[in-house]
N, C-alpha and C positions, 0 to 999 in steps of 0.2 A: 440491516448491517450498521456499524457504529465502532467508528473509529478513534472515537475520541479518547478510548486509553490505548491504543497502539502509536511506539513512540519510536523513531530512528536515533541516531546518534550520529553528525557529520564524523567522518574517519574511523567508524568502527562497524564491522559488519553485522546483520542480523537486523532482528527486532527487540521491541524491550513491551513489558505491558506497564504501564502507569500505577503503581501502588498508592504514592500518597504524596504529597507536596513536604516539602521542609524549610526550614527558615534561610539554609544559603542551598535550596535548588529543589530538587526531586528524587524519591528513591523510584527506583527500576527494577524491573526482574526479566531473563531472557524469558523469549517465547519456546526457546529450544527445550530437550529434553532437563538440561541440568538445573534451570533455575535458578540460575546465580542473580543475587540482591547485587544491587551498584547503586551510590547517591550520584547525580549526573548535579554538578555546581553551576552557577550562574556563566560560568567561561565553556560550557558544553553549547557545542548546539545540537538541541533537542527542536526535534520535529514534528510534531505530531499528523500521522498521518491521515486525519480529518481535513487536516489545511491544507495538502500537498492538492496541486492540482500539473497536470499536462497543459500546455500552450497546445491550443488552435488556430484555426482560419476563419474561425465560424464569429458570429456578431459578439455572442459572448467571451471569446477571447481565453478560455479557457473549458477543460474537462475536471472535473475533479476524482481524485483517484475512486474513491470511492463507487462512483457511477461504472469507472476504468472496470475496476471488480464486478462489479454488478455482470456487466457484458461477460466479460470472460465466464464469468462461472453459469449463466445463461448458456453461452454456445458452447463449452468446454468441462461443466465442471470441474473435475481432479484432475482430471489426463489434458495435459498442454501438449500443444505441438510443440513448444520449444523449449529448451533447457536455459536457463540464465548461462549457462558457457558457452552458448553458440556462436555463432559471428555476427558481429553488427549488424551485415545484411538480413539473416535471416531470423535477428532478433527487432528490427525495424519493418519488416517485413509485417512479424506479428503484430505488431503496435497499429500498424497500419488498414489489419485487417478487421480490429478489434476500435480504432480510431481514426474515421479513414480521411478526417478533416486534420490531424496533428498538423503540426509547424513544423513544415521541414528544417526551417534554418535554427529552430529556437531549443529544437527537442533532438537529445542526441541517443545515440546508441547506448548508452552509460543508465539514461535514465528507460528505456525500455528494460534493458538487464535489470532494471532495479523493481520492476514492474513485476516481471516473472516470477523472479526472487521472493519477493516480499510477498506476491499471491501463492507459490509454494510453500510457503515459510508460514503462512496466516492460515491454508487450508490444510495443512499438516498437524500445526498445533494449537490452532484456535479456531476450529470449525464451525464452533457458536456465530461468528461472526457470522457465516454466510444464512444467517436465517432470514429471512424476508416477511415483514409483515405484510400482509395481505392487506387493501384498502377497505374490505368489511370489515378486519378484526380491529384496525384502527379506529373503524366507523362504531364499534361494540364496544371499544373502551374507556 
């Protein structure tokens, strides 16, 4: 899995996949079905969701989203118990069960919905993602 072209946008929903850098920013394209092109400028915040990590309790102080997915799609594949529109409780709940060291105080409902979200959104239309190298084929390359 490799995240480093899947890109958010602070105040705009969705995903975007990384096409190519520009001289005042970055062009974008949705991961959705339509494919709309966007330059996101230097006054975007742009996220790339390779960085994105969850706060923990654990020594290292954080999860990163990525590992986040790994789990889910391990015990869950396609089919989630939860819907990004559920209630905080039972959208924390799943964060919970899937990360069961989270910060309570650091990590809120907003970002587990965004969790769901963006693992629906990435296994719907970028399934490439969830491919997993194996540690021989790493070891054969």
């Amino acid at each position: 899995m490799d995240l480093r072209d899947v890109a958010s946008i602070a105040g705009k929903g969705g995903l975007y996949k990384v096409i190519k850098p520009t001289k005042a920013g970055v062009i974008l394209e949705t991961l959705d079905d339509s494919k709309k092109k966007l330059v996101a400028n230097a006054n975007s915040r742009v996220s790339i969701l390779r960085e994105i990590s969850i706060y923990t309790t654990t020594v290292e102080g954080t999860v990163l989203l990525e590992d986040i997915f790994k789990i889910i799609f391990d015990k869950h594949k396609g089919e989630l118990p939860v819907k990004s529109k559920d209630d905080s409780k039972k959208l924390l709940a799943f964060l919970g069960e899937i990360v069961p060291e989270y910060d309570t105080e650091k990590v809120y409902a907003s970002d587990a919905k965004k969790v769901v979200s963006w693992y629906n959104t990435l296994f719907k239309h970028y399934p490439e993602q969830f491919v997993f190298e194996t540690e021989e084929a790493t070891k054969e390359a």
